[in-house]
C-alpha angles and dihedrals in degrees: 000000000000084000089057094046097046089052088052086049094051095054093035083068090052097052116326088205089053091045104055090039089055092044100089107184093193089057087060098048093051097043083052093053091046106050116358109211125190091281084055101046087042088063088055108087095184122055122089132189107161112087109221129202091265096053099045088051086054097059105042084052089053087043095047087050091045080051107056085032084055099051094045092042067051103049087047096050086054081046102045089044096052098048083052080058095064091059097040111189104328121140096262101041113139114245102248079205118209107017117240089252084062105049088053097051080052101057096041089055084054089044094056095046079058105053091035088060100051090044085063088049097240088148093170091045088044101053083036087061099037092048091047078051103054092047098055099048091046092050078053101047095057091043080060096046108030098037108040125122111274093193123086111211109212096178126019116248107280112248109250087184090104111026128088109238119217087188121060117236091246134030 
């Protein structure tokens, strides 16, 4: 913006009419939308492309978590699938959900958009990610851990459709 001005000023001092008459405003505009040079990209506050200490830090901290999230969400999908095993594949038996091979295909494929992103640079997109992330496994992992079912069901509950009661359902 002082570049700009200055150049104002400079031709200000040469004919003030003639100055203002050659400064097009819509030319600049269209020649910065066009092709955006240092002056331009120092107007812009926000964007950052240069990792610091403090940013890369970040990041390793949030991958390390997704890691360890990752192997525990791990550890209850083998358990969940091995405990489907048991029922085989009976009327009650309980759905395991997402098997173990998928959820790691799932979190490799989170893995690479993170590391894609910090390879181009985009640092505010990359901890953003990576934040949203770590949220979101952690919601899941304690959806995993707090509200399971406590109970183990040995035998699924027995089908009442075609037999004659003696007992009524409630007393």
């Amino acid at each position: 913006m002082t570049l700009i001005h200055r150049q104002l000023e400079q031709d200000g001092d040469l004919d003030d009419v003639a100055s203002v008459a050659q400064w097009n405003m819509c030319e600049r505009v269209t020649n910065y939308g066009m092709w955006c040079d240092s002056d331009c990209q120092s107007l812009d506050t926000f964007r950052v492309d240069e990792w610091s200490r403090s940013d890369v830090f970040l990041l390793v901290i949030m991958c390390v978590f997704m890691g360890a999230m990752m192997l525990l969400v791990f550890a209850k999908r083998v358990k969940a699938y091995e405990r489907a095993a048991m029922w085989g594949d009976e009327a009650g038996a309980p759905n395991p959900g997402l098997p173990p091979c998928a959820m790691l295909l799932l979190f490799g494929i989170v893995f690479t958009v993170i590391v894609t992103l910090a390879a181009l640079k985009f640092v505010n997109e990359t901890l953003v990610f990576s934040v949203v992330t770590c949220v979101l496994l952690f919601i899941y992992m304690l959806k995993l851990t707090l509200f399971e079912n406590r109970k183990q069901v040995f035998l699924p509950a027995r089908s009442t459709r075609n037999h004659a009661l003696k007992e009524p359902f409630y007393t």
